[in-house]
C-alpha positions as a Markdown table, in Angstrom:
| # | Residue | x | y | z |
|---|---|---|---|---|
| 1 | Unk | 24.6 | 13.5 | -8.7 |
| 2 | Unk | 23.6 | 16.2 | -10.6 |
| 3 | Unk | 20.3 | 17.4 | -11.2 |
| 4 | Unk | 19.5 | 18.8 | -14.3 |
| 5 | Unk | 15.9 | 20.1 | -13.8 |
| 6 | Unk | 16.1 | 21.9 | -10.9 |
| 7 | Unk | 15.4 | 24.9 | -12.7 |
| 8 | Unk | 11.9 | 24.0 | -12.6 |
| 9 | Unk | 11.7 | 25.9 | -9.7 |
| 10 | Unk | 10.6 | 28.7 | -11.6 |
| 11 | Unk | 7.4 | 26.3 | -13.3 |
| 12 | Unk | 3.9 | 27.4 | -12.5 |
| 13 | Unk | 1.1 | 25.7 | -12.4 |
| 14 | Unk | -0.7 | 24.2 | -15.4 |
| 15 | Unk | -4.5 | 24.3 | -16.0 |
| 16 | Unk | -5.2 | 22.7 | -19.3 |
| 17 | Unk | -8.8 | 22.4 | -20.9 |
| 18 | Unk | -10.6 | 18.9 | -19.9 |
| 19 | Unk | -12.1 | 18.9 | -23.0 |
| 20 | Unk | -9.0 | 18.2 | -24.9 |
| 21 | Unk | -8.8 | 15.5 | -27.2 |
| 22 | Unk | -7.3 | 12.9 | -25.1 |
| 23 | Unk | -5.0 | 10.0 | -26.0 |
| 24 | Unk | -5.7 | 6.7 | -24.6 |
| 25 | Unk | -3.0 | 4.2 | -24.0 |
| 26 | Unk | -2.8 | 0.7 | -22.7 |
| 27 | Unk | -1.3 | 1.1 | -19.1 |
| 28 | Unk | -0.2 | -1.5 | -16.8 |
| 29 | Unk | -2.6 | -1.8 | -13.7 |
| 30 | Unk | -0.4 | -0.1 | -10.9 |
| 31 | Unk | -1.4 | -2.9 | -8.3 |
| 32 | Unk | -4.0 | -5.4 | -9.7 |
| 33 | Unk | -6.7 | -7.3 | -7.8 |
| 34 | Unk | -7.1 | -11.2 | -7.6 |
| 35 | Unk | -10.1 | -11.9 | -9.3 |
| 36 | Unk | -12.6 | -14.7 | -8.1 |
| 37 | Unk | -11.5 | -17.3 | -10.1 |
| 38 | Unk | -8.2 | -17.5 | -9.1 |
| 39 | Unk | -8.7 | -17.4 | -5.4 |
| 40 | Unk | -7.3 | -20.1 | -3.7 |
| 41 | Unk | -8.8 | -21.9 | -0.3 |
| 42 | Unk | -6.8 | -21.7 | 2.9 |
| 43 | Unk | -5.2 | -24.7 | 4.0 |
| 44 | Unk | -4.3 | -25.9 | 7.0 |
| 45 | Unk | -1.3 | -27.4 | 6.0 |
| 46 | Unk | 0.3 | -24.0 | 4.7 |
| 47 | Unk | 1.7 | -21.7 | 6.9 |
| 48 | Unk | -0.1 | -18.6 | 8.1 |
| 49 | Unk | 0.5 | -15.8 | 6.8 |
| 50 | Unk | -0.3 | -12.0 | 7.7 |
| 51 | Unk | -3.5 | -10.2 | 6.1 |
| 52 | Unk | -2.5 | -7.9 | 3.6 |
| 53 | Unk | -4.1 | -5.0 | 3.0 |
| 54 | Unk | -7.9 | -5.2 | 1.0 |
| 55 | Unk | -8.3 | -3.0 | -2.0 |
| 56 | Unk | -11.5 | -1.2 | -1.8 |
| 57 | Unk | -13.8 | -2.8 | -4.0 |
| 58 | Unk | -15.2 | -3.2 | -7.0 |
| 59 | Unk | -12.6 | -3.1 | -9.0 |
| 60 | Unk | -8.6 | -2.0 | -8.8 |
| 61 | Unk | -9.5 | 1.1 | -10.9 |
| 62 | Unk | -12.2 | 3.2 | -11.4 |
| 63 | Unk | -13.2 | 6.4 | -13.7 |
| 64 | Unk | -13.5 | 9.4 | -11.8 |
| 65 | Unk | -17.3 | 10.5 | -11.3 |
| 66 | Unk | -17.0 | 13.7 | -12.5 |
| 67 | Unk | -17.6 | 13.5 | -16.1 |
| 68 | Unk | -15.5 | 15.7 | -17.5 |
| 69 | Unk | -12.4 | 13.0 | -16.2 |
| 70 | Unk | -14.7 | 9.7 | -16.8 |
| 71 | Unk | -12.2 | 8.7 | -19.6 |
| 72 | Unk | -9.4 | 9.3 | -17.1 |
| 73 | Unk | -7.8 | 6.2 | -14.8 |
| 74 | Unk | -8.3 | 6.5 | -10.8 |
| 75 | Unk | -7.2 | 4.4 | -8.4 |
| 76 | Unk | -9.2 | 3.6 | -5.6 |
| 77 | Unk | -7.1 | 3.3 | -2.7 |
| 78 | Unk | -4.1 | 4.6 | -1.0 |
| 79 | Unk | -1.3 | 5.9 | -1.5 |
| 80 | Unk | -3.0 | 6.9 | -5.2 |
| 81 | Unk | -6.0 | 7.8 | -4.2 |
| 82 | Unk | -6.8 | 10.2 | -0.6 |
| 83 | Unk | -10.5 | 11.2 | 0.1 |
| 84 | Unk | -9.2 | 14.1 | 2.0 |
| 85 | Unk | -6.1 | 15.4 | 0.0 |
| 86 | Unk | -6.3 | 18.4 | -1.7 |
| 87 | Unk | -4.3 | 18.4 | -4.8 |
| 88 | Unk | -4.9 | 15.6 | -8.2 |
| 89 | Unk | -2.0 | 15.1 | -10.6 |
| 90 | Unk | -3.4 | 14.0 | -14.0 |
| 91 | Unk | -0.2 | 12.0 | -15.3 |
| 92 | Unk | -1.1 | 10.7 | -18.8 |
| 93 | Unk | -4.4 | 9.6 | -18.6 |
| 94 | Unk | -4.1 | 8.6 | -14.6 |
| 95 | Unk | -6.0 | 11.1 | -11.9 |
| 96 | Unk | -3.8 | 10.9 | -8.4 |
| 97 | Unk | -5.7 | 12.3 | -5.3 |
| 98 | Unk | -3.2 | 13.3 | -2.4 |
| 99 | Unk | -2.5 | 15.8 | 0.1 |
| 100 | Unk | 0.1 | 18.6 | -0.7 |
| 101 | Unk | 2.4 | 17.4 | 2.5 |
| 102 | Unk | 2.7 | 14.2 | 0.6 |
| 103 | Unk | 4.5 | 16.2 | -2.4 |
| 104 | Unk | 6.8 | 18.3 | 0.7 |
| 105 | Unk | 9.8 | 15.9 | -0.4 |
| 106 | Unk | 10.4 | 18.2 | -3.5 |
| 107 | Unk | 11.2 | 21.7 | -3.0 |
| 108 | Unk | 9.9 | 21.7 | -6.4 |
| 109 | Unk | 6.3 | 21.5 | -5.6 |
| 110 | Unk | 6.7 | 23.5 | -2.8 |
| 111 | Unk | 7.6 | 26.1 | -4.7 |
| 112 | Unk | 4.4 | 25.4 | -6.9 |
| 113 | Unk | 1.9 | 25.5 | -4.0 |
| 114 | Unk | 3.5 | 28.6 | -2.3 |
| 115 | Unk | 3.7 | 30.6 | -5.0 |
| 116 | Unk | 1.2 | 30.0 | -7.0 |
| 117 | Unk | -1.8 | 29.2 | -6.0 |
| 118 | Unk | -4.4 | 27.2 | -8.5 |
| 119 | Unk | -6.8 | 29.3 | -9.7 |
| 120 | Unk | -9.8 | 28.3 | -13.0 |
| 121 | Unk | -12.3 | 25.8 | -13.4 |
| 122 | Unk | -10.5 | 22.8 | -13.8 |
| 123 | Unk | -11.1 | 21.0 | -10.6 |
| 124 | Unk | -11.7 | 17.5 | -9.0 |
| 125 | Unk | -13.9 | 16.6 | -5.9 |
| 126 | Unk | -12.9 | 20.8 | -5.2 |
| 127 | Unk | -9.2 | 20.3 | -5.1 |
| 128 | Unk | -7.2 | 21.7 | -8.4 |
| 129 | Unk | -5.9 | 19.4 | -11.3 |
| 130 | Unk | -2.2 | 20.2 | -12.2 |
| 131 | Unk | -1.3 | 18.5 | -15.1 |
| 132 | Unk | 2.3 | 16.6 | -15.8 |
| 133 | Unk | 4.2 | 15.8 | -18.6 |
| 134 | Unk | 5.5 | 12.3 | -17.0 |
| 135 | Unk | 4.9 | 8.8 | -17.1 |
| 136 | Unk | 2.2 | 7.2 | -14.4 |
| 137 | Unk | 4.5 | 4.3 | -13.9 |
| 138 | Unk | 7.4 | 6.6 | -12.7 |
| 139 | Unk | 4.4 | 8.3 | -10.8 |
| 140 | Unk | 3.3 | 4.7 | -9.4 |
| 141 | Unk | 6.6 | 4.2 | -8.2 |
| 142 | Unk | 7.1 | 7.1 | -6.4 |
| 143 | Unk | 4.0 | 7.2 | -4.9 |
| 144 | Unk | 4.6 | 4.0 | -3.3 |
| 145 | Unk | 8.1 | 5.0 | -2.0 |
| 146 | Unk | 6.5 | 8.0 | -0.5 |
| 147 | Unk | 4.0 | 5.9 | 1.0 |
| 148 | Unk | 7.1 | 3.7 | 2.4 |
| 149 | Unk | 10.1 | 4.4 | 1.6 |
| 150 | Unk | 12.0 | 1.2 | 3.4 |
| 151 | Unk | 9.4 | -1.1 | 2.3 |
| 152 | Unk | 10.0 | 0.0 | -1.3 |
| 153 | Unk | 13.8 | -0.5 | -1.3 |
| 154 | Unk | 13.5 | -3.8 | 0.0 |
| 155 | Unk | 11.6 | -5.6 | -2.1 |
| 156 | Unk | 13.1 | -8.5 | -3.8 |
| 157 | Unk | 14.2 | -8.3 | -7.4 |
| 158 | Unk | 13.0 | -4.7 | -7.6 |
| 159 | Unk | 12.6 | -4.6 | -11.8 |
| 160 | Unk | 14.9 | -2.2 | -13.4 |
| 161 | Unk | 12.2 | -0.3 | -15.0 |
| 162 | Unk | 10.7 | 0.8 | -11.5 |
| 163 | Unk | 14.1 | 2.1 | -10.2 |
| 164 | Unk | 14.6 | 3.9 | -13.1 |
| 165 | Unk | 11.5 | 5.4 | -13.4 |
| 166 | Unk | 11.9 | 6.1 | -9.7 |
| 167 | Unk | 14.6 | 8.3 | -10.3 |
| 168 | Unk | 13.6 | 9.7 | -13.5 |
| 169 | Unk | 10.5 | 11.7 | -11.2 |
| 170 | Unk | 13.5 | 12.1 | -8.5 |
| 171 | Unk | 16.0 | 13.8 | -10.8 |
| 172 | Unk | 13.2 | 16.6 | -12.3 |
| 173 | Unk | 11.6 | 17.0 | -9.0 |
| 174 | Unk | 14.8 | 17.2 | -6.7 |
| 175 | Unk | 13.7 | 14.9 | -4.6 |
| 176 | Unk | 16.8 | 14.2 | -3.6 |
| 177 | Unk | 16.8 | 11.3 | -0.9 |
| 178 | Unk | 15.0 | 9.2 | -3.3 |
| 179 | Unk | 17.4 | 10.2 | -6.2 |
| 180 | Unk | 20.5 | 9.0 | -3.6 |
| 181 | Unk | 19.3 | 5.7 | -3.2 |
| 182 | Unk | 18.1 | 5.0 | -6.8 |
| 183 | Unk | 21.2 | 5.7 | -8.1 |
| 184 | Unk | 22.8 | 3.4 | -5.5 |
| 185 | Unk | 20.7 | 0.6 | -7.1 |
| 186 | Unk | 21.4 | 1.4 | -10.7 |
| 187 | Unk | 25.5 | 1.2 | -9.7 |
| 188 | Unk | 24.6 | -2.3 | -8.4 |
| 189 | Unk | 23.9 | -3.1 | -12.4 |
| 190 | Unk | 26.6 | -1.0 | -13.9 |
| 191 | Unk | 29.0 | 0.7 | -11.4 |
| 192 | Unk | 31.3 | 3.2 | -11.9 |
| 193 | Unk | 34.2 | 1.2 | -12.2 |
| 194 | Unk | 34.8 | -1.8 | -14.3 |
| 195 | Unk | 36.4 | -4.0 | -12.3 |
| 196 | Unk | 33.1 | -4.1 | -10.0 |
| 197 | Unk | 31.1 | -4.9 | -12.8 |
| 198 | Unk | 29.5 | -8.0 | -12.7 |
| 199 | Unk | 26.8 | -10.8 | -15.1 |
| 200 | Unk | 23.8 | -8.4 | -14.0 |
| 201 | Unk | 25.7 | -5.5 | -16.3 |
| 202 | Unk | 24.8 | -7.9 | -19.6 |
| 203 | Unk | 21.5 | -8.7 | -18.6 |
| 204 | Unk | 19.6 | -5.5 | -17.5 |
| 205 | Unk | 18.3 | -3.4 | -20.6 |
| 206 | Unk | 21.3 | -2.1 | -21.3 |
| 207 | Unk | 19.4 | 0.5 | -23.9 |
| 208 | Unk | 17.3 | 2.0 | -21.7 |
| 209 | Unk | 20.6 | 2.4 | -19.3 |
| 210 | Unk | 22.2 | 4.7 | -21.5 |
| 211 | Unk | 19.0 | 6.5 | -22.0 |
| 212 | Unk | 18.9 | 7.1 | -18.5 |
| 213 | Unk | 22.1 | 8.1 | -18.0 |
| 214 | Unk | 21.6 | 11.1 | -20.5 |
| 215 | Unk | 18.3 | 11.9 | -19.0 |
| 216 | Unk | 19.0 | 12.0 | -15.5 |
| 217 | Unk | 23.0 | 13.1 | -15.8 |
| 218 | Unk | 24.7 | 9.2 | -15.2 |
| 219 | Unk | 27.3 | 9.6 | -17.4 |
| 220 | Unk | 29.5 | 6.8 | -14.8 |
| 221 | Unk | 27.7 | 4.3 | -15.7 |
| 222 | Unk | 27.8 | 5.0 | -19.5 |
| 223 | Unk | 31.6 | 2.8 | -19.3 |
| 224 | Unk | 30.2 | -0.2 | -18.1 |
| 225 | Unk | 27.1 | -0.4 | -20.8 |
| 226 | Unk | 29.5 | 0.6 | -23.5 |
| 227 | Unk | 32.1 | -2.4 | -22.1 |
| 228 | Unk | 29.7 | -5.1 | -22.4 |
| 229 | Unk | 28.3 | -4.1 | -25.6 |
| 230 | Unk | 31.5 | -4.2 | -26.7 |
| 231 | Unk | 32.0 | -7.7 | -24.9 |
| 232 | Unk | 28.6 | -8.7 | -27.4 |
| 233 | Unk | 30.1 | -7.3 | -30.3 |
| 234 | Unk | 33.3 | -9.4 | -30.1 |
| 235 | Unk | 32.0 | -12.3 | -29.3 |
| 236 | Unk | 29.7 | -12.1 | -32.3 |
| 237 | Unk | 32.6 | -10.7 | -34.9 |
| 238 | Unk | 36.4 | -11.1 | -34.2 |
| 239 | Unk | 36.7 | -7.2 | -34.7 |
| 240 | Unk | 34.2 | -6.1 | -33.0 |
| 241 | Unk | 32.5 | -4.4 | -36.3 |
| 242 | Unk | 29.9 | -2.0 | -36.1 |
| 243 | Unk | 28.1 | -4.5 | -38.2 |
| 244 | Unk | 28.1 | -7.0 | -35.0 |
| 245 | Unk | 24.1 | -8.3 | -34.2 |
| 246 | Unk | 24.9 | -6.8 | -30.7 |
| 247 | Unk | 24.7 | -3.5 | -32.0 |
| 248 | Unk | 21.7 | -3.0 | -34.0 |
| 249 | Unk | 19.5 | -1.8 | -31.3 |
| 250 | Unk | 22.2 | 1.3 | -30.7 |
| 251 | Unk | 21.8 | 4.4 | -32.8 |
| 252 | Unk | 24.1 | 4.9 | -35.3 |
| 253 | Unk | 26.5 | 7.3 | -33.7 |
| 254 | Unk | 26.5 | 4.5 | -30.8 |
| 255 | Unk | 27.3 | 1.8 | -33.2 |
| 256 | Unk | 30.1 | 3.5 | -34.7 |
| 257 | Unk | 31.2 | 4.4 | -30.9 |
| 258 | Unk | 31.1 | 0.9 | -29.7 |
| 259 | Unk | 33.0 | -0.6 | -32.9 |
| 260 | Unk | 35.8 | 2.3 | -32.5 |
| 261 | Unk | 36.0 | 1.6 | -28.5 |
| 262 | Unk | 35.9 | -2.4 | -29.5 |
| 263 | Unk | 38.7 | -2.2 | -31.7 |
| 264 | Unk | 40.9 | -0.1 | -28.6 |
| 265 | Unk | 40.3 | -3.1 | -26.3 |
| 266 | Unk | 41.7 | -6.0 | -28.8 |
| 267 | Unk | 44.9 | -3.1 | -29.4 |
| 268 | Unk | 44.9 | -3.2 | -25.5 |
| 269 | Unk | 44.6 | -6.7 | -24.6 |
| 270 | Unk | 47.9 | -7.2 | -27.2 |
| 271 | Unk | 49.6 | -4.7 | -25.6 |
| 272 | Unk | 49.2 | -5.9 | -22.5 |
| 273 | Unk | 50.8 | -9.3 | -23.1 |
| 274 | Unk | 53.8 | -7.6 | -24.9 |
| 275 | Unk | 54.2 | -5.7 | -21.4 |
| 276 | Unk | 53.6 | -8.9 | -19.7 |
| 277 | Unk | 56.7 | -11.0 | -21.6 |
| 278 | Unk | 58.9 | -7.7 | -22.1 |
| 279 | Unk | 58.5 | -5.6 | -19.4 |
| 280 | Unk | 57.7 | -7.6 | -16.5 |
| 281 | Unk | 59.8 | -10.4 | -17.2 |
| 282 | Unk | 62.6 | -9.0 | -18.2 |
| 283 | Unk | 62.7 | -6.9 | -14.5 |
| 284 | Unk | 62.0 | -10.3 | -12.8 |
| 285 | Unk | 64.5 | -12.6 | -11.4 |
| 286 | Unk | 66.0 | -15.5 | -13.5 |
| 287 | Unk | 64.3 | -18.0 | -10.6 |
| 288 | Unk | 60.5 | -16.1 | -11.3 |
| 289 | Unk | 61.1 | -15.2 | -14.7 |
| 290 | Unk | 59.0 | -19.1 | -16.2 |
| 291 | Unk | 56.9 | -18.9 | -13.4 |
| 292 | Unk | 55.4 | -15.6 | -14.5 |
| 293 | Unk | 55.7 | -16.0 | -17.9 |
| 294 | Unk | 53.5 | -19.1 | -17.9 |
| 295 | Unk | 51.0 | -17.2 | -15.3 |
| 296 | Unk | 50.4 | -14.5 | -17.4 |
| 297 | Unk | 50.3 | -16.6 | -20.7 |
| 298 | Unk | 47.4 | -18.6 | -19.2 |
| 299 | Unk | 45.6 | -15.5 | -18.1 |
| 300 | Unk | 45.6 | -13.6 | -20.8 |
| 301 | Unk | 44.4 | -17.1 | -23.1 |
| 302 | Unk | 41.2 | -16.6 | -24.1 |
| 303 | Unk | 38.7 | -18.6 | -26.3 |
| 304 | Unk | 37.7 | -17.3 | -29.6 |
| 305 | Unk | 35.8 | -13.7 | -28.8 |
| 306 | Unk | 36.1 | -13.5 | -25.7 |
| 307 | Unk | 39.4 | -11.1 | -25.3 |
| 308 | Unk | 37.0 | -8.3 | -24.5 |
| 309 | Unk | 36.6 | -9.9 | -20.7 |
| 310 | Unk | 39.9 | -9.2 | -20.1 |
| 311 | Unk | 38.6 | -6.4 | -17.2 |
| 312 | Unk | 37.1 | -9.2 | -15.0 |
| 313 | Unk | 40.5 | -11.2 | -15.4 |
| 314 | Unk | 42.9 | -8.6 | -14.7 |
| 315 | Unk | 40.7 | -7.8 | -11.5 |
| 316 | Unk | 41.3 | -11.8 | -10.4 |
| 317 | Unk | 44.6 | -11.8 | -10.7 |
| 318 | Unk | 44.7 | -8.3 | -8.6 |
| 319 | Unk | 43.6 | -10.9 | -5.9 |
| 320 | Unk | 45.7 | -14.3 | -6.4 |
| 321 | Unk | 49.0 | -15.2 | -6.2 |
| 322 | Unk | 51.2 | -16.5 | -8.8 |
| 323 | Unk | 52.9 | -19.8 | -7.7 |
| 324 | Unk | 57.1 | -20.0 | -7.6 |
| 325 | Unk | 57.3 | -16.0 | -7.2 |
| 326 | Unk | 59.3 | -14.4 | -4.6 |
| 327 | Unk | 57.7 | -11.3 | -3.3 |
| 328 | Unk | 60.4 | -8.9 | -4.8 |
| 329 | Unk | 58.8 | -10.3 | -8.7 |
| 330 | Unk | 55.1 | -10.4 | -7.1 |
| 331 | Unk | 55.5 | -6.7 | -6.1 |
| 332 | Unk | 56.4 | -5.7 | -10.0 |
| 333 | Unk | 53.4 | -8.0 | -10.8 |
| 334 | Unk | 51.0 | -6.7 | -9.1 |
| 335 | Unk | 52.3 | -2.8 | -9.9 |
| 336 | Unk | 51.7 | -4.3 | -13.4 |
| 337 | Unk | 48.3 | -5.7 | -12.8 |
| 338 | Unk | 46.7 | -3.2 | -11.4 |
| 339 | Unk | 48.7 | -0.3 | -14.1 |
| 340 | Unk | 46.8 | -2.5 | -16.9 |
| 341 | Unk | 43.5 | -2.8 | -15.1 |
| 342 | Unk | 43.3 | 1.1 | -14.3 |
| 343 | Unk | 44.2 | 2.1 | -17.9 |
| 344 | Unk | 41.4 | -0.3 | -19.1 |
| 345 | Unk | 39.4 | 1.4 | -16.9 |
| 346 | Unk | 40.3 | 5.2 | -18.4 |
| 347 | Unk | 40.1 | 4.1 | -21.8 |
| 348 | Unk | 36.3 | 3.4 | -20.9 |
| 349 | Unk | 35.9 | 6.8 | -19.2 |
| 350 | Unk | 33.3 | 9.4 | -20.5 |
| 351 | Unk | 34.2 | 12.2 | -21.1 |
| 352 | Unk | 32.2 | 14.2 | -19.4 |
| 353 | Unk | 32.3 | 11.7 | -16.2 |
């Protein structure tokens, strides 16, 4: 993958004025404290379970004691907060605390901290403040990942939003072992081929996909998002207009996009049955000729809207085999099969993939 940003290497460090007129936004609490009253007794009839690690109390979060910061988020505990590091990130309206080794996965910042060194009056607990121009979930995240990097990969159900903002930091920072495995995940939702693709590809936010595929240079998964919103779209209206419910939350150059790419599929699906009874059939032998016809007749029937699955069909049939065909017809089958299934595929492909 690609990494757009990398340029920063040429940033320097930013000092801004503390002062400032700040904006306050409601933020999700990174990693959130039971309260009292929902503590539960242990009981002896549960199994026993490992301590986990306490939060240093009170409180998940608490305002920096310098003043100048009090209206400023700070965690209290690790891997957000280190008594003895020597560098704070202010990331929206969150204060990080950490040691400059912890950053050495980016060349990036170390570039910053070689080069130039902080200099001014904006300083925290006597270590410099550099500010960022990035979200303090997609900090969050990578913060834990640095902390541990296998622990962070394997937990269960890991939400979309975290891997992406994972590699959102990853992409501008080149941090680039981080950036391999994020993208990993996010082919597990939309890969890079269609026939791959499978239910999670309709269920994941499929517009903030494409906005990460255009911020962090993704432009393989951009065929699989467009495919199923094309899938929506057909399902909702017969021709797949750009008027479809499906496609409202798309821009308007998307809509139109989709509708044109949705009206290519139905044209394909048509043509491929005509290949299907022409074609194929007419090459096949007298004896395989009815039994292929009627295969193919059932696999390309689809209920009403749903033509625009025809990817995750043709990749079945890659994998069965037709009853009553001799394998001289199954060979010109298959050639057929998997000629239709790879020119779906590049009718899907981005451009600039």
């Amino acid at each position: 993958m690609s990494h757009p940003l990398k340029r920063l290497r040429t940033l320097s460090l930013e000092f801004r004025d503390p002062t400032a007129a700040i904006t306050t936004t409601s933020l999700t609490m990174s990693c959130p404290v039971p309260s009292a009253s929902t503590f539960t007794p242990p009981s002896h009839d549960r199994p026993h379970r490992a301590k986990r690690r306490q939060l240093r109390e009170p409180g998940a979060m608490q305002p920096a004691e310098d003043p100048r910061f009090a209206a400023y988020v700070r965690p209290s505990y690790k891997p957000y907060w280190f008594d003895d590091g020597d560098i704070v990130l202010l990331v929206g309206n969150h204060l990080f605390k950490l040691k400059r080794k912890t950053l050495a996965c980016s060349p990036i910042f170390t570039d910053m901290f070689e080069f130039a060194e902080p200099q001014g009056e904006d300083q925290l607990d006597g270590c410099p403040v550099v500010h960022l121009q990035d979200s303090p979930e997609d900090w969050t995240a990578v913060l834990k990942w640095i902390d541990d990097p296998k622990g962070f990969w394997n937990q269960r159900d890991i939400a979309f939003a975290t891997v992406a903002g994972a590699l959102r930091i990853a992409a501008k920072y080149d941090i680039k072992d981080l950036s391999d495995t994020a993208v990993k995940h996010i082919y597990r939702v939309w890969p890079p081929t269609l026939r791959k693709m499978g239910g999670q590809a309709f269920i994941q936010d499929r517009l903030a996909g494409l906005t990460l595929a255009r911020e962090c240079s993704l432009p393989e998964i951009v065929p699989a998002i467009e495919y199923t919103f094309c899938v929506d779209a057909l399902r909702a209206l017969p021709d797949g207009a750009a008027s479809a419910p499906a496609l409202a939350p798309l821009s308007e150059s998307d809509r139109t996009h989709i509708a044109s790419l949705a009206q290519k599929l139905l044209a394909f699906h048509d043509q491929t049955a005509r290949l299907a009874a022409a074609d194929l059939c007419g090459d096949a032998c007298g004896a395989c000729t009815p039994a292929l016809q009627a295969y193919w007749a059932r696999m390309l029937r689809f209920p009403d809207g749903a033509r625009a699955t025809l990817a995750r069909r043709l990749n079945r049939m890659l994998g069965e085999v037709p009853e009553g065909v001799c394998p001289g017809c199954c060979a010109l089958h298959y050639d057929l099969v998997y000629e239709r299934l790879t020119a779906l595929e590049h009718l899907f492909t981005h451009p600039s993939a």
